[in-house]
C-alpha positions in Angstrom: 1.4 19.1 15.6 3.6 20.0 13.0 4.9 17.4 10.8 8.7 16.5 10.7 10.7 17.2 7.3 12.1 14.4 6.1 14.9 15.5 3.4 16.9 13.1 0.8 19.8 14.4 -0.6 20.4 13.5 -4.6 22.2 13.9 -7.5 22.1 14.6 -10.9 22.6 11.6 -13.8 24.0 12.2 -16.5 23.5 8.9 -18.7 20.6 7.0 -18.7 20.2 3.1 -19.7 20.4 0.0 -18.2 23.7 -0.6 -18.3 24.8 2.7 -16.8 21.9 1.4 -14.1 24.2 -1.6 -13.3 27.1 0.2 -12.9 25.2 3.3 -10.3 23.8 0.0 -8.4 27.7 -2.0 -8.1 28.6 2.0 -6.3 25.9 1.8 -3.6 23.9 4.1 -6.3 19.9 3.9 -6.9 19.1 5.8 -10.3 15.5 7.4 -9.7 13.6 9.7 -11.8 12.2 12.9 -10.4 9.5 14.9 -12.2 6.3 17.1 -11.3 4.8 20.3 -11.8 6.7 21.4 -8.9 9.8 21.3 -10.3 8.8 24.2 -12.6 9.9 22.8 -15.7 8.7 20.3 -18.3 11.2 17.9 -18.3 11.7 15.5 -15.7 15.4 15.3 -13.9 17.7 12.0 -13.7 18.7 11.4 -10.4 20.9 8.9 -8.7 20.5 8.4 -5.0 23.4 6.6 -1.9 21.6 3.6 -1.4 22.2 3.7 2.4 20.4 7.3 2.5 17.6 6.2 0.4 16.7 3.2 2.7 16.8 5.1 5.8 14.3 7.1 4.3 11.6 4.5 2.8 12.4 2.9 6.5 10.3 5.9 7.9 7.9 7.4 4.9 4.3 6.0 3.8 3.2 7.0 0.3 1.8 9.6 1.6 4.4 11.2 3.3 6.1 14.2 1.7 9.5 13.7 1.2 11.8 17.1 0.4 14.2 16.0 -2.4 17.8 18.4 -2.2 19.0 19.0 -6.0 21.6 20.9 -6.1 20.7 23.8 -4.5 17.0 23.4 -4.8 14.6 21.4 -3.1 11.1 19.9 -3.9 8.8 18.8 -1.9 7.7 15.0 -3.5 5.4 11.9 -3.1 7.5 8.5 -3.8 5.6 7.5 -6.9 7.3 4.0 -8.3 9.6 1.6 -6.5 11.0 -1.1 -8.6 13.0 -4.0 -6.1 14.7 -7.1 -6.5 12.3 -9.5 -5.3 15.4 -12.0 -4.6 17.1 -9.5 -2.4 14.4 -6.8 -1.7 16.8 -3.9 -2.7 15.8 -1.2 -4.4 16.9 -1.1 -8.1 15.2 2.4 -9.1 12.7 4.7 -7.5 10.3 7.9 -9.0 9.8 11.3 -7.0 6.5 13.1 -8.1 7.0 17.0 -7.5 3.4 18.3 -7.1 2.2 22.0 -7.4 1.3 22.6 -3.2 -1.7 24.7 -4.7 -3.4 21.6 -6.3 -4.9 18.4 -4.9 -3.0 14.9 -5.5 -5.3 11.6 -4.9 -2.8 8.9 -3.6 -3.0 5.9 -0.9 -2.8 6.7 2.6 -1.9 3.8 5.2 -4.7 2.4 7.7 -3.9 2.7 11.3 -5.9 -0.2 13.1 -6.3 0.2 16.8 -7.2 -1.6 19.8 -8.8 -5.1 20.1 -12.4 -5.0 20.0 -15.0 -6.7 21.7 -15.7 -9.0 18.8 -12.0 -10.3 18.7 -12.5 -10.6 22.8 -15.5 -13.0 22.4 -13.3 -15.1 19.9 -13.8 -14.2 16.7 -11.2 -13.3 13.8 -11.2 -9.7 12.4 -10.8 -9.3 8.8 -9.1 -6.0 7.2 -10.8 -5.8 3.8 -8.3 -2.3 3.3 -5.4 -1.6 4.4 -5.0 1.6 3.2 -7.6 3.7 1.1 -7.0 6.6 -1.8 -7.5 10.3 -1.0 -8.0 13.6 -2.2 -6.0 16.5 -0.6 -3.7 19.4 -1.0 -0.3 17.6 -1.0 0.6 19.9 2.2 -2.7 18.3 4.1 -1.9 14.9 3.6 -1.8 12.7 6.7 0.6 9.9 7.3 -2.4 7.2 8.0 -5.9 7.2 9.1 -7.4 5.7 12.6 -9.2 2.9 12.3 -11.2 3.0 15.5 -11.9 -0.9 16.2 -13.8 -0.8 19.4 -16.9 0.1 17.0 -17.2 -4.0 16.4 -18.6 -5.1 19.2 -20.3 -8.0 17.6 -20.1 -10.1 14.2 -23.3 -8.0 13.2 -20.9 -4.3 13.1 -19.0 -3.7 10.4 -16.5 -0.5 10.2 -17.3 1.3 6.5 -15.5 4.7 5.5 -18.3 6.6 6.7 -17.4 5.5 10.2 -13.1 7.0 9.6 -12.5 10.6 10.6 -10.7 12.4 7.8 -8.7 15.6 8.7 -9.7 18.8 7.2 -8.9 18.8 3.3 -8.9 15.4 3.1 -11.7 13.4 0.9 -11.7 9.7 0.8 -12.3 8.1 -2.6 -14.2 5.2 -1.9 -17.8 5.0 -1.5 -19.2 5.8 1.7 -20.4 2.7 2.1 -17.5 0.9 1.5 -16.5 -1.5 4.0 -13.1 -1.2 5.9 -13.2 -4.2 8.7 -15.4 -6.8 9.9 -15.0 -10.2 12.1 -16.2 -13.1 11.4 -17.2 -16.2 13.6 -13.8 -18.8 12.9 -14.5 -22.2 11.4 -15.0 -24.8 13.9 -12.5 -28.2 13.3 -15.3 -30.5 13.4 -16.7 -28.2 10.8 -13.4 -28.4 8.6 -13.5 -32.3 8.7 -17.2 -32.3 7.7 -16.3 -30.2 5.0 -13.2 -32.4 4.1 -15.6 -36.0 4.3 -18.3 -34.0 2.1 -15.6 -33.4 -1.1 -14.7 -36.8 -0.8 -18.4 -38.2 -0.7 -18.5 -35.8 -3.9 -15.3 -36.7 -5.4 -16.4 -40.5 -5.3 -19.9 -39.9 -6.7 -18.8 -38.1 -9.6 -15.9 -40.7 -10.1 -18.9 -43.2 -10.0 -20.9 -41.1 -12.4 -18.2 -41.2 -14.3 -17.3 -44.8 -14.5 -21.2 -45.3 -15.1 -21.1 -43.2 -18.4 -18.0 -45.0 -19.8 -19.6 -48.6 -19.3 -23.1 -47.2 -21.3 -20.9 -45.8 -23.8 -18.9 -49.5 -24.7 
């Protein structure tokens, strides 16, 4: 199936600095940077983006979803490279767009699709992602937007899902080890074995308290 464009109109900045930054962010404007080998040039382009447009956008993309930045009368096919956010209010206060050459491979993140409950889970215990996404090698047109994680594999605490076990689509190479694990579950911690836990630091705590006491009155 083909894969849906997804186009972000921009514009040209003319000053740079974090002041002018303030000022683009009061308008509803997010200054960005876009640069690349795709852009044909050496120099990268300042950009300032409508805040509103730019959110719809991240609202649908992974970083590995091409996105087709509209300069002017040109238009680049990118990766989303850097996001810098207010942590307070979560907005966006400037983004990167990396323009790659379509002829060479890019390694970047791709997003980890888990699916289904498996039989593991079923019997009670507690699956644990180790990844939640994983880095790839591809042509930037043969990037996917996630890869399956197929959990019905774990049918007991003894399976374990490595990247040997994910189906990569043609072009794409994963850049972890084979071996690499992606997902297991694990048998959950009984209460009575929390409290045990719990009573046993205490019993600790105390004895090396005691210890402790024991040194000081040697030591007057």
């Amino acid at each position: 199936m083909k894969k849906e464009v997804i186009s972000l109109s921009v514009e040209k900045r003319e000053k740079k600095g974090s002041s002018q930054s303030t000022i683009l962010r009061k308008e509803g404007l997010v200054p960005g940077v876009l640069y690349g080998s795709g852009l044909g040039i050496a120099k990268a382009e300042l950009i300032q983006i409508n805040a509103l447009d730019l959110n719809k956008v991240l609202a649908e993309v992974e970083e590995s979803t091409l996105v087709t930045v509209i300069l002017g009368k040109k238009s680049y096919p990118t990766l989303i490279k850097d996001i810098q956010r207010n942590p307070l209010k979560n907005e966006v206060l400037s983004i990167d767009f990396f323009a790659p050459d379509l002829n060479e491979e890019v390694e970047t993140p791709v997003a980890l699709e888990f699916e289904g409950i498996s039989q593991s889970e079923k019997g009670g215990n507690t699956l644990i992602k180790i990844h939640q996404e994983i880095e790839v090698s591809a042509l930037p047109g043969d990037l996917p937007e996630h890869i399956v994680v197929d959990l019905s594999i774990l049918k007991t605490v003894d399976d374990v899902i490595r990247v040997a076990d994910l189906v990569f689509p043609k072009g794409v190479t994963p850049l972890l080890e084979a071996e690499e694990l992606i997902a297991i579950t694990e048998i959950p911690q009984a209460e009575e074995e929390l409290e045990l836990s719990k009573d046993e630091l205490d019993a600790l705590e105390k004895s090396q308290a005691e210890n402790n006491s024991k040194k000081k009155e040697e030591t007057t």
